[in-house]
Wavefront OBJ file of the C-alpha trace (Angstrom):
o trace
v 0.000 0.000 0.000
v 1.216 3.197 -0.765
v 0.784 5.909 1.658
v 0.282 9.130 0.631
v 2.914 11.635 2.193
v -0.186 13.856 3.376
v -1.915 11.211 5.213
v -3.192 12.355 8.565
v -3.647 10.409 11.415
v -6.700 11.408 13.814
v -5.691 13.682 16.982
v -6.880 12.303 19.460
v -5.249 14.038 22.518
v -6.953 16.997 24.566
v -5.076 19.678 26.956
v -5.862 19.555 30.586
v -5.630 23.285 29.596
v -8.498 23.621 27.496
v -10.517 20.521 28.319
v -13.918 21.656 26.139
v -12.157 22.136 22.971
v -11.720 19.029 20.218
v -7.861 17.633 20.060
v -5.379 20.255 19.330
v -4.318 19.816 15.292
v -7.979 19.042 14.186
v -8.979 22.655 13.813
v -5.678 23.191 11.433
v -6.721 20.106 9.518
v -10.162 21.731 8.646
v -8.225 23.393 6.433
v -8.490 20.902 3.814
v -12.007 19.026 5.166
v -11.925 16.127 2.985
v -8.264 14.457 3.420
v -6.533 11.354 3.150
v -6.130 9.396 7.297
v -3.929 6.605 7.799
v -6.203 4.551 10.879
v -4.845 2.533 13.667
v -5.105 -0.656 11.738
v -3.128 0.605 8.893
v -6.286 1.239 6.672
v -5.862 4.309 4.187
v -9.137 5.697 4.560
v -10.977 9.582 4.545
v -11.190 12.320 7.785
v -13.759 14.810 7.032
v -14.222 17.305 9.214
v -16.032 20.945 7.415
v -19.406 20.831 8.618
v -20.409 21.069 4.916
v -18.806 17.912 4.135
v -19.640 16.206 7.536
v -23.757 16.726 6.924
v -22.807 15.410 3.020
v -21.528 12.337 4.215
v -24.540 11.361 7.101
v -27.060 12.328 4.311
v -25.785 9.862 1.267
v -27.239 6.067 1.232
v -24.172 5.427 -0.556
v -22.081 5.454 2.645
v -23.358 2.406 5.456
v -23.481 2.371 8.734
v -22.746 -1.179 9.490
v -19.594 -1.903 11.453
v -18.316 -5.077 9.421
v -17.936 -3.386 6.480
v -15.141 -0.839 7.760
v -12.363 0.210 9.955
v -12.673 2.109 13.845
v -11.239 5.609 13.730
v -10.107 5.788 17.448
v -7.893 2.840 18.030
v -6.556 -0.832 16.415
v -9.688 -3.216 17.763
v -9.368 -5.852 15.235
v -11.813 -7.019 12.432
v -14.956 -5.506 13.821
v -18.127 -7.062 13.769
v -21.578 -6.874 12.970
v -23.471 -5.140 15.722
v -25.939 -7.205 18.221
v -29.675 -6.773 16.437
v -31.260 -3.885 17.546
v -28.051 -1.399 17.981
v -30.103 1.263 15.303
v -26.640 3.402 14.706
v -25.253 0.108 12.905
v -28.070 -0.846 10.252
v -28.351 0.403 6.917
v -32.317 0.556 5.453
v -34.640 -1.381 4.953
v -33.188 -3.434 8.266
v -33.012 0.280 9.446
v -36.353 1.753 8.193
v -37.837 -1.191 9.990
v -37.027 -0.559 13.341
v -36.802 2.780 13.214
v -40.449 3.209 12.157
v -41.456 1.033 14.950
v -39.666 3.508 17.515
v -40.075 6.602 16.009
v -43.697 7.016 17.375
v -43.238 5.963 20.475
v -41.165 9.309 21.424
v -44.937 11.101 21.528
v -45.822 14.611 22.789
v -47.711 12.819 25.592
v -44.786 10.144 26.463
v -42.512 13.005 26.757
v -44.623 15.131 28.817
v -45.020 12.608 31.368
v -41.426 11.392 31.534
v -40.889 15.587 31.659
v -43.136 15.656 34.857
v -41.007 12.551 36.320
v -37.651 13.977 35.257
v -38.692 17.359 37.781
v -39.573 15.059 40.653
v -36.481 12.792 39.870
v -34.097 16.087 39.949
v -35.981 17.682 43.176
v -35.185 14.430 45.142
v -31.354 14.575 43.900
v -30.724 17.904 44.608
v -32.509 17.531 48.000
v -29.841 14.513 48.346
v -27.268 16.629 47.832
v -28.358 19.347 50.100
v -28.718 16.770 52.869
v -24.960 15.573 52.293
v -23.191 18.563 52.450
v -20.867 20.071 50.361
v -18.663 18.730 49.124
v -19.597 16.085 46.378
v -19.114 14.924 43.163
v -21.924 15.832 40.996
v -21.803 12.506 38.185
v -21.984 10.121 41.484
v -24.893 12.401 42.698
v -26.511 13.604 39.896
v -25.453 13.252 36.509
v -25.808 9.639 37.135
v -28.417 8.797 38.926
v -30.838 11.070 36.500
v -30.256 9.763 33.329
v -30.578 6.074 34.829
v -34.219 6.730 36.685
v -35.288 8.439 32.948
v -34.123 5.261 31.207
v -35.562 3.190 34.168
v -38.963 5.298 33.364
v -38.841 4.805 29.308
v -37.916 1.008 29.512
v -40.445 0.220 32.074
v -37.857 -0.977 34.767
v -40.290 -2.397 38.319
v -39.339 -0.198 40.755
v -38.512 -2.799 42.532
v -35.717 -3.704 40.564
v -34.518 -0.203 40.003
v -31.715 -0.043 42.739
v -30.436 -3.140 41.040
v -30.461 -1.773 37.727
v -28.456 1.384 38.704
v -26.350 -0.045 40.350
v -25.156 -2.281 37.595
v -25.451 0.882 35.415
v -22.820 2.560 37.916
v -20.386 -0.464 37.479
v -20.485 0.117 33.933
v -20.332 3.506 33.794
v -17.612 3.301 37.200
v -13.794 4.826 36.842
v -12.863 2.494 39.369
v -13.942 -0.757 38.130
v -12.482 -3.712 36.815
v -12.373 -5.217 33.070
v -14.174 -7.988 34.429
v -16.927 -6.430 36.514
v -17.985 -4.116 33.837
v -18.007 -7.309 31.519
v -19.922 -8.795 34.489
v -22.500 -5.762 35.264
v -22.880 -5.981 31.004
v -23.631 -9.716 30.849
v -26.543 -8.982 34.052
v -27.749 -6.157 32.381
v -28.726 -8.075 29.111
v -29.507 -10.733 30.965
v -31.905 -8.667 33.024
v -33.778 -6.697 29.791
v -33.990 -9.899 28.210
v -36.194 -10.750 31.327
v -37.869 -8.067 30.971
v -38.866 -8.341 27.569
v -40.792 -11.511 28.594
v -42.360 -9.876 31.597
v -43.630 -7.282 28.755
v -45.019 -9.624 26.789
v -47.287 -11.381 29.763
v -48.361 -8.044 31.517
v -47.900 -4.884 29.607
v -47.581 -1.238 30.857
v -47.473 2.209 29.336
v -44.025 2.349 28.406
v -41.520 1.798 25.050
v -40.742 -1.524 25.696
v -44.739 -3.223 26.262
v -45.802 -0.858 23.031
v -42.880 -2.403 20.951
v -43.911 -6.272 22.031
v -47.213 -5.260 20.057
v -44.617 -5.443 17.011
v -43.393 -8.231 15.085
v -39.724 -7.925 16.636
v -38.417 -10.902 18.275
v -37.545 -11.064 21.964
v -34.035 -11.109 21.014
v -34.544 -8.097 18.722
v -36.455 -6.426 21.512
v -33.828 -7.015 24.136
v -31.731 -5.699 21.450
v -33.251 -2.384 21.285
v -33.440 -2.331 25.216
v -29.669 -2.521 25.083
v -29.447 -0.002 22.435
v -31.793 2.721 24.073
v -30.018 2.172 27.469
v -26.475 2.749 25.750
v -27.858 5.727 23.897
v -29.908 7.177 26.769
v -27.397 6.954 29.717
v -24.359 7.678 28.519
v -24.215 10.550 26.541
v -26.674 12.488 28.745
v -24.564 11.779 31.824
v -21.519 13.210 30.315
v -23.423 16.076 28.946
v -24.717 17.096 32.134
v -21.620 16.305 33.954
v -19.000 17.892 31.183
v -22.006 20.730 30.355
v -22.065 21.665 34.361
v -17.476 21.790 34.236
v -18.048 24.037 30.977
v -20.769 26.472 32.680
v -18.641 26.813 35.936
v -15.814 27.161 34.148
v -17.554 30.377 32.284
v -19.050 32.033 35.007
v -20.382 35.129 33.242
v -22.308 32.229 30.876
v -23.793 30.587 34.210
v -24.754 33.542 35.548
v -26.756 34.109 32.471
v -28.843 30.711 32.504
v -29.332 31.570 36.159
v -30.378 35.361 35.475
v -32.421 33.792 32.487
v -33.649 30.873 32.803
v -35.715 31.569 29.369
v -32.010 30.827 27.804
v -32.074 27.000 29.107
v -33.145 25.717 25.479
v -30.561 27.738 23.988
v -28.019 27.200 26.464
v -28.243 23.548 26.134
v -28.060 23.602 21.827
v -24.969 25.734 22.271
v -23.299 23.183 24.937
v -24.368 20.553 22.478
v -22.267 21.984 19.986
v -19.866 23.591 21.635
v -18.620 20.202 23.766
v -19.861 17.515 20.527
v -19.395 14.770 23.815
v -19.957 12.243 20.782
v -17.013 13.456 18.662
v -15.853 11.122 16.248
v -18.105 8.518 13.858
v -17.261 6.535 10.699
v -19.202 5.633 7.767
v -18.399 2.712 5.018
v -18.189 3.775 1.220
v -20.247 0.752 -0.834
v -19.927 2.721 -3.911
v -17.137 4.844 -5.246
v -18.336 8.532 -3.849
v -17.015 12.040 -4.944
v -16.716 14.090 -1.917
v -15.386 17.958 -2.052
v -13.439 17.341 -4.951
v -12.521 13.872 -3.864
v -12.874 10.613 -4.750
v -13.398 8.049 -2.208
v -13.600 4.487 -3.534
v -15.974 1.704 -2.602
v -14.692 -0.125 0.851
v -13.016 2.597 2.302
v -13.560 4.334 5.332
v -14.284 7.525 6.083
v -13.918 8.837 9.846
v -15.994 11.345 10.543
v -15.316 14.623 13.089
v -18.198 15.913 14.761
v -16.405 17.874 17.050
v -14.318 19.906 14.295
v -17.733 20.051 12.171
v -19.170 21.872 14.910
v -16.467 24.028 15.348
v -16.469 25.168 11.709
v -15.917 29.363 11.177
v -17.717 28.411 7.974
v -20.843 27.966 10.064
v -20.529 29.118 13.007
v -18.594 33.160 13.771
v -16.168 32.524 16.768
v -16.801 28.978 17.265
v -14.673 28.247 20.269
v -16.206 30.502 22.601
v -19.136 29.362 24.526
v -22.112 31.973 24.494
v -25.377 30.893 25.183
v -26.914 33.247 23.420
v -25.535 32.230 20.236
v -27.925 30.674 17.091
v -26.813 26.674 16.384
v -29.545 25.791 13.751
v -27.487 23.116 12.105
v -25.153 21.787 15.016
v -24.501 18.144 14.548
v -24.276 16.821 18.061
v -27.268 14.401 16.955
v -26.098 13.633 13.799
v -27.603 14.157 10.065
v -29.666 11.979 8.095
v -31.449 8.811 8.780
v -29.330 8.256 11.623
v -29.724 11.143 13.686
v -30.298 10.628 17.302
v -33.831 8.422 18.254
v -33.961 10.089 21.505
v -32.479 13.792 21.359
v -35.643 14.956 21.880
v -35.906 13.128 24.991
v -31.906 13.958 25.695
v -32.740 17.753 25.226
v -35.752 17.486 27.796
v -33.296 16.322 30.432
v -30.659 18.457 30.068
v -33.285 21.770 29.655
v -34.573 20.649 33.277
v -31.789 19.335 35.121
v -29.161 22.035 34.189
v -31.352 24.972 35.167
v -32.360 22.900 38.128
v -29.159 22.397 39.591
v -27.553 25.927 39.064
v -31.213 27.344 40.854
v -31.063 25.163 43.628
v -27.254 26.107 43.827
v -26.576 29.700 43.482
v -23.052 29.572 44.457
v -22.247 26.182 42.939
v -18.776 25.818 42.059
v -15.456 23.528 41.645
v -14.384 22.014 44.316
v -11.010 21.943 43.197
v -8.490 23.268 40.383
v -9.853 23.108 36.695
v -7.222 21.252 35.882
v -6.947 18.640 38.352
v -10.840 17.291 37.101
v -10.353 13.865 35.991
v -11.117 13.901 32.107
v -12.428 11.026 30.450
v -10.259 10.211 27.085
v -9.878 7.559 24.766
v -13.356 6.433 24.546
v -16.050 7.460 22.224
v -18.129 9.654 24.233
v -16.148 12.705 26.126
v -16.451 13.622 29.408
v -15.729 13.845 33.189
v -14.539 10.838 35.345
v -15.731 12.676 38.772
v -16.827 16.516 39.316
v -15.903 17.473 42.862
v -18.370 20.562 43.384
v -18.993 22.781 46.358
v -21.592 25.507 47.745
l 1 2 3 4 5 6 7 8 9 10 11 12 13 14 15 16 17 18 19 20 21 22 23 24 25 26 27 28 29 30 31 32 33 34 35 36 37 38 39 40 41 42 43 44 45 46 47 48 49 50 51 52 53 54 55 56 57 58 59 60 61 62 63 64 65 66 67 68 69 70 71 72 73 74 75 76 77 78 79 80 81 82 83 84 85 86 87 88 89 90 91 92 93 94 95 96 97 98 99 100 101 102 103 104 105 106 107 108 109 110 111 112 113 114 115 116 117 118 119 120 121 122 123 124 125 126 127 128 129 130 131 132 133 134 135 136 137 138 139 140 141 142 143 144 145 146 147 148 149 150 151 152 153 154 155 156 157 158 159 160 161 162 163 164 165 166 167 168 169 170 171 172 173 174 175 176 177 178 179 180 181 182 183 184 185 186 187 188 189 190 191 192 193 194 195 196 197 198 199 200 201 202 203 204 205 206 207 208 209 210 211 212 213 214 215 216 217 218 219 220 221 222 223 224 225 226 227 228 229 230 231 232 233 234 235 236 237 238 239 240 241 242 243 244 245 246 247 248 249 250 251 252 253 254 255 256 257 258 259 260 261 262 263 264 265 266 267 268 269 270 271 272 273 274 275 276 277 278 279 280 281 282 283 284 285 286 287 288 289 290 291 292 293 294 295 296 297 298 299 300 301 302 303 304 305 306 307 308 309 310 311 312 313 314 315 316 317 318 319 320 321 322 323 324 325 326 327 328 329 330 331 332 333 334 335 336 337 338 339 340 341 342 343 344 345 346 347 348 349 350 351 352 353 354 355 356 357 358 359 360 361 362 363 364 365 366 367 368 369 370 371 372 373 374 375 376 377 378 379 380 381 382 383 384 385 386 387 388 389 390 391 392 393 394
């Protein structure tokens, strides 16, 4: 193979510094947003990262979504494989159209406006934990958590009676301080749990996602499939958002004190965190069909990594992109993604974050880090960005 002498590799590195901004060296390679990446495995694929060219590529049917077919950006994992049924974010249609169609309605008006009225109780008890505790505390273990968890618990279904089992196994897989082999463990009981659950579904329904979808003609693998899926989607990215989007507003004080003098700015506030941290920063799409891209060609089975995090930080969309400012306009930012794929739940992920941000920095007037900026444990190397722990105090 012969390797271009341009061939980028992807940065993957962030400053303790500046711990909201993408990897330093992506912004320069904007400069030419369609170019040539040598991956971890050796494959010489694509990095795109203009937002312009980033929307082009979610948008085309030509480029798949499914894992086999393709290479991972981040790191050398080995031939991947095809993803469990279910996992949306790895189909291509009709597989895709079918179980998307089947979800899409159950994210209704009235669906979210209940889980909205749950969410406020849910963040009133956690805030009235915290108060009890002290400060002191670190806000993921006591809030950014625990929220996102109880929402999923509510959308799923979960018996409240097996909800402090279900976090708890959530917590070991979400834990800094846990073993290879517990989080393997907490996976295998989690699976083995919403498989369970599926079948409890099926005898004795209730209003949630999971008894509506056992009305469909998915299996009860498929179903436990999509359990899986909306967990992983649901928890994860929403805990680092509030976590990482909570470091970001402290961190920009004369921004918090806006949401808090405002609290008409939450929506706003949240779709410029969205784009301004891109927590989800780095995808990948499979060429099946030889694709001309910003002047480029990119041949059938190559891969193309995609950067979410430089898209969103494009001058060519957005004036003065790495400042945070709440007031700004982000029509357009990609946090969700583009296309068929774009994010199942982000209305439901923009509920949560709209009510548990302004919650916390009202109940907290004087919130703050509990300890240097830079000594906050970041969270690298993984797909989703974020914060290990976030000592806070009041």
């Amino acid at each position: 193979m012969n390797i271009p002498q341009d061939a980028v590799k992807l940065p993957t590195e962030r400053s303790p510094r500046c711990p909201f901004d993408p990897p330093a060296g992506l912004a320069g390679l904007r400069e030419r947003p369609v170019r040539r990446m040598l991956f971890p495995d050796g494959h010489l694929g694509w990095l795109v990262t203009g937002h312009a060219q980033v929307r082009a590529v979610l948008a085309d049917p030509r480029f798949s979504s499914r894992h086999e077919l393709g290479h991972y950006p981040l790191a050398d994992i080995g031939t991947l494989r095809p993803a469990p049924p279910g996992t949306l974010t790895a189909m291509d249609a009709p597989e895709h159209t079918r179980f998307r169609r089947l979800l899409v309605g159950r994210f209704t008006v009235r669906r979210m406006r209940q889980l909205t009225d749950r969410l406020v109780e849910i963040c009133g008890d956690h805030l009235d934990a915290m108060e009890q505790h002290g400060s002191p505390t670190d806000l993921v273990a006591a809030y950014a958590q625990p929220v996102p968890a109880l929402m999923i618990c509510e959308l799923l279904g979960v018996p409240y009676a097996d909800r402090e089992a279900f976090q708890r196994h959530i917590s070991v897989l979400s834990g800094v301080d846990t073993s290879v082999e517990d989080q393997y463990a907490a996976y295998q009981a989690m699976i083995d749990y919403l498989a369970g659950l599926v079948v409890a579904k099926r005898a004795a329904p209730t209003d949630d996602v999971l008894s509506e979808l056992t009305a469909s003609d998915l299996t009860d693998t498929e179903l436990a499939g999509v359990a899986t899926f909306l967990l992983g989607a649901g928890f994860d990215t929403t805990m680092n958002m509030l976590s990482l989007g909570t470091y970001a507003l402290l961190s920009h004080p004369e921004q918090a004190a806006l949401l808090r003098a405002e609290p008409e700015l939450a929506a706003g506030t949240v779709e410029e965190l969205l784009r301004y941290l891109t927590i989800a920063h780095t995808g990948a799409r499979y060429a099946i069909a030889d694709v001309e891209l910003d002047g480029e060609l990119v041949r059938a089975g190559e891969t193309v990594a995609i950067s979410l995090a430089a898209a969103n930080r494009d001058p060519d969309k957005y004036s003065d992109p790495d400042r945070l400012d709440v007031r700004r306009q982000t029509s357009g930012q990609l946090a969700f993604g583009q296309g068929i794929h774009q994010c199942l739940g982000q209305q439901l992920a923009r509920t949560e974050l709209r009510v548990a941000l302004p919650a916390l920095f009202a109940r907290f007037p004087d919130l703050r880090l509990a300890v240097p900026a830079e000594e906050v444990p970041l969270r690298q190397g993984t797909d989703i960005y974020g914060v290990q722990r976030l000592p806070v105090a009041w």
